[in-house]
C-alpha positions as CSV (number, residue, x, y, z in Angstrom):
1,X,13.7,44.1,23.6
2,X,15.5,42.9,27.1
3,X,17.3,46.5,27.5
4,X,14.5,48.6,26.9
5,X,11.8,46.4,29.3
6,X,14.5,46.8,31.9
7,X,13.0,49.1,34.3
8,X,9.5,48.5,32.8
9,X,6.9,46.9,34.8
10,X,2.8,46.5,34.7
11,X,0.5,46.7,37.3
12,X,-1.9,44.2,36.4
13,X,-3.3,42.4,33.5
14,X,-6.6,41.2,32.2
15,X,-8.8,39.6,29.6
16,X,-12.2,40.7,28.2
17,X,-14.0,38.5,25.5
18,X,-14.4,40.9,22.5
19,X,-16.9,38.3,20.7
20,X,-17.7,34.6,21.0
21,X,-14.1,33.6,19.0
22,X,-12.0,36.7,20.1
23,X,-10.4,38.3,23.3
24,X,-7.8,41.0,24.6
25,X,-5.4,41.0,26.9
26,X,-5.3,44.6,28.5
27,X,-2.2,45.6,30.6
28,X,-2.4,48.3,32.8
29,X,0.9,49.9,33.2
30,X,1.9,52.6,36.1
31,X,0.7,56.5,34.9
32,X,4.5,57.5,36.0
33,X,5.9,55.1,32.9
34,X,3.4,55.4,30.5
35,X,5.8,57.3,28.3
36,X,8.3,54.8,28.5
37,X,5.8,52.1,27.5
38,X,4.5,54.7,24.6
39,X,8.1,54.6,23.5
40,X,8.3,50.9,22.6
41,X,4.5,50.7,22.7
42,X,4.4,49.4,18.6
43,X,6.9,46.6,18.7
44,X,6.1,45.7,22.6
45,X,2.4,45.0,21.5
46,X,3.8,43.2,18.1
47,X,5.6,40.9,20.5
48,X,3.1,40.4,23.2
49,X,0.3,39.2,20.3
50,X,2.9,36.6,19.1
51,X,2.9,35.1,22.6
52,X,-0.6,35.3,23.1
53,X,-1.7,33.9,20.0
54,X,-5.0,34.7,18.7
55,X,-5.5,37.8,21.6
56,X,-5.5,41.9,20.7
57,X,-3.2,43.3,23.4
58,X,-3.5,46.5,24.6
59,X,-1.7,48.5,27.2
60,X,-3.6,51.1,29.2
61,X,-2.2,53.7,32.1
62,X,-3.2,53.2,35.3
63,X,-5.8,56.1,36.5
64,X,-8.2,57.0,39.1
65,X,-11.6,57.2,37.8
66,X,-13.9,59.3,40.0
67,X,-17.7,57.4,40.7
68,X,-20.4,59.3,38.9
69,X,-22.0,62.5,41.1
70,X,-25.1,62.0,43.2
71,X,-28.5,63.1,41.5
72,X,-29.5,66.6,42.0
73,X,-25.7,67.3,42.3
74,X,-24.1,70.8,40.7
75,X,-20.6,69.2,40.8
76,X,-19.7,67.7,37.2
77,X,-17.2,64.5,37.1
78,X,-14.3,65.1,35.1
79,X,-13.6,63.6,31.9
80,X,-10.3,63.6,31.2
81,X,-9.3,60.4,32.3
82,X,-11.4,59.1,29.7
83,X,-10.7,60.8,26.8
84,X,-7.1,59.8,28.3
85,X,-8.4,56.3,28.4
86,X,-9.6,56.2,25.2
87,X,-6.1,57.8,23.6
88,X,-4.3,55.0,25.0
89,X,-6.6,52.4,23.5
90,X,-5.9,53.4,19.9
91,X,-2.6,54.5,20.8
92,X,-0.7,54.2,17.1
93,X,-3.8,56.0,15.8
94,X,-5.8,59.7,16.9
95,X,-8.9,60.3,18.3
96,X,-10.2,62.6,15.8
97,X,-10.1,60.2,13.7
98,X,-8.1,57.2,12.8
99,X,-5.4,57.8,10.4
100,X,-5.0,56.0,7.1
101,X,-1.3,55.3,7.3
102,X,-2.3,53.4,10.4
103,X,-4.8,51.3,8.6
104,X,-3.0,48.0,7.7
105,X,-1.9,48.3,11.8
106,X,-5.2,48.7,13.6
107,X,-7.5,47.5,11.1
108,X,-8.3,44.0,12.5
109,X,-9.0,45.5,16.2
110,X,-11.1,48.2,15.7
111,X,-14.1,45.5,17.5
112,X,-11.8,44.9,20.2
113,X,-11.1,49.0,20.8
114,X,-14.8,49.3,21.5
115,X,-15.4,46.4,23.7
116,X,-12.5,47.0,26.0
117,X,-13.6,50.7,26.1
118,X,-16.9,49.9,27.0
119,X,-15.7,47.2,29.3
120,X,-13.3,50.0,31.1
121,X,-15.3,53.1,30.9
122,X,-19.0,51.7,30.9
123,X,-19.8,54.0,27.4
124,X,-20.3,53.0,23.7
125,X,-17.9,54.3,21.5
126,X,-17.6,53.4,17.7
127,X,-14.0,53.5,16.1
128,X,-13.7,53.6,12.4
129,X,-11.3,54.7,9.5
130,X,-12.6,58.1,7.5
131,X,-14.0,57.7,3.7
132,X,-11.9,57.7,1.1
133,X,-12.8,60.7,-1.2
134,X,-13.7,59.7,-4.9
């Protein structure tokens, strides 16, 4: 784990109650390493939960997030960075949906995905796994 967090850094870090007995840690990393951190994203996440016992980590890429237009104006703001945003929340899983193999992985955190969304972006979002067919 030393080698590959070599030339790995974050930006800042900081914690968000999900509910009155639960919290995450979110880590923003730097946009330019966000693959390297998507790399060893799994077992760097694993690792960082043992140390802070108790607390859903999740790491986030650092982006610019324009302020909403002025009333009346024809400009739209883009949403990319949060559909990007939101992509790096559930990173194991996808945003059409949550896969099933992921399950047993992301479970446990799905209330924690849509607090520090809302906490980030300011919108609602509900994240859960599709129904098994019978």
């Amino acid at each position: 784990m030393q080698i590959t967090m070599k030339k790995k850094r974050i930006i800042t870090s900081s914690q968000i109650d999900v509910s009155s007995s639960r919290k995450a840690v979110v880590i923003h990393v730097p946009y330019r390493l966000s693959k390297a951190f998507r790399r060893v994203h799994v077992k760097l996440v694993r690792e960082l939960e043992k140390k802070f016992s108790g607390k859903d980590v999740i790491l986030i890429s650092t982006r610019r997030i324009l302020r909403p237009p002025k009333k009346g104006s024809a400009v739209q703001r883009p949403r990319t960075v949060h559909e990007a945003m939101l992509e790096d929340i559930i990173l194991p899983g996808e945003i059409v949906y949550l896969h099933p193999k992921e399950r047993n992985n992301t479970e446990y955190k799905l209330e924690t995905f849509s607090a520090v969304y809302r906490k980030l972006a300011e919108k609602d979002v509900v994240f859960e796994f599709p129904g098994t067919v019978a």
